[in-house]
Phi, psi and omega in degrees: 000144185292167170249175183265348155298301168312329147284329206268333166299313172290324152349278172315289199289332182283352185272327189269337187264013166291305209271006175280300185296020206319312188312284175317327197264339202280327175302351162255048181005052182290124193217164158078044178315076191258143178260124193264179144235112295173068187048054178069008188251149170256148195218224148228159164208142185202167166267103221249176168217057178287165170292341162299295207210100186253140164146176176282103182269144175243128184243122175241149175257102174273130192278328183283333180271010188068029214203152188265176195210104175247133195229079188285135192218107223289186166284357145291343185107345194268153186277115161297318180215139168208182190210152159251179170058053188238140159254171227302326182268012176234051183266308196281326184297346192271315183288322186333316200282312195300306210285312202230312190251065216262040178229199159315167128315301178308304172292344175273350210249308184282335168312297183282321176304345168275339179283296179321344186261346190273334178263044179359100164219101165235147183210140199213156101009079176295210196263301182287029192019071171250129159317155192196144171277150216274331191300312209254150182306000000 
């Protein structure tokens, strides 16, 4: 069995290669980050609120093939979508895909101006280019 120094290290590395992509991981409204243990694997867990996928993700490090392991988990605990064999850089592209981004560029950029526009959230640029809510003074 892992110690809890040793999960909470992979932890910490999976948090950092999150935090190379910081844009992408914020865009799943990821929250309550904790270091696990994942089928014997040591890990990251966390809660996302995506266009995809609401629910729990789990990042496992299986140490003998070097290689991550991902597991979106419904609020029962069961895994709906998972992948094996991901290295460390098509790690945030994998959760993306589960989580937030299954298009285009393009088609993703009209996805969300339509959702900003269905929860009226507009937000614009004053003359100092500070964001602002369109709503707001």
């Amino acid at each position: 069995m892992k110690d809890n120094k040793e999960n909470e290290s992979v932890a910490e590395g999976i948090i950092e290669l999150l935090r190379d992509s910081a844009f992408v991981a914020m865009s799943w409204g990821a929250t309550g980050f904790r270091s696990i243990l994942y089928n014997n694997m040591p890990g990251l867990n966390f809660t996302v609120n995506g266009f995809l996928f609401k629910g729990d993700v789990t990042v496992a490090l299986n140490e003998g093939a070097d290689l991550y392991e991902v597991y979106c988990l419904d609020a029962g605990g069961n895994v709906v979508k998972s992948c094996n064999e991901v290295y460390y850089d098509e790690l945030v592209d994998r959760i993306d895909g589960f989580v937030e981004k299954d298009t285009s560029d393009e088609e993703y950029y009209r996805k969300c101006k339509g959702w900003l526009a269905e929860n009226e959230v507009f937000i614009h640029c004053n003359r100092d280019n500070v964001l602002k809510r369109a709503d707001s003074s």
